[in-house]
C-alpha angles and dihedrals in degrees: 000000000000090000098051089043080051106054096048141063113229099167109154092019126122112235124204112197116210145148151176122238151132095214141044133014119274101231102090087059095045096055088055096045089053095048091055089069149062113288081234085062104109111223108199113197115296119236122188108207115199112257095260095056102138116220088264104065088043096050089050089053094050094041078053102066087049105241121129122247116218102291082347093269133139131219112232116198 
């Protein structure tokens, strides 16, 4: 991930910051990633889903926050 924030400009973007995992927070992640980026880059809050979060619950979260998805579509596996 620091690699990829720091290859790219993603000044004006909107960044959510999320994750999947069945051990620690996710703040401390979320403070380096930030600091990876422009200060213009929009954050909006972080969430960490368990390992085993289906699409769904991650789509409804993100529908949640009210920022459009690619042709508003979702990948099912």
């Amino acid at each position: 991930m620091d690699t990829f924030l720091e290859s790219y400009d993603f000044s004006g973007k909107t960044m959510i910051d999320f994750c999947t995992s069945g051990g620690s927070g996710i703040s401390t992640s979320e403070g380096n990633l930030k600091e990876l980026c422009s200060s213009d880059v929009n954050w909006l809050a972080a969430n960490k889903f368990s390992s085993d979060t289906d699409v769904d619950t991650v789509r409804d979260w993100v529908q949640s926050l009210g920022i459009e998805t690619k042709n508003n579509e979702w990948r099912k596996r």
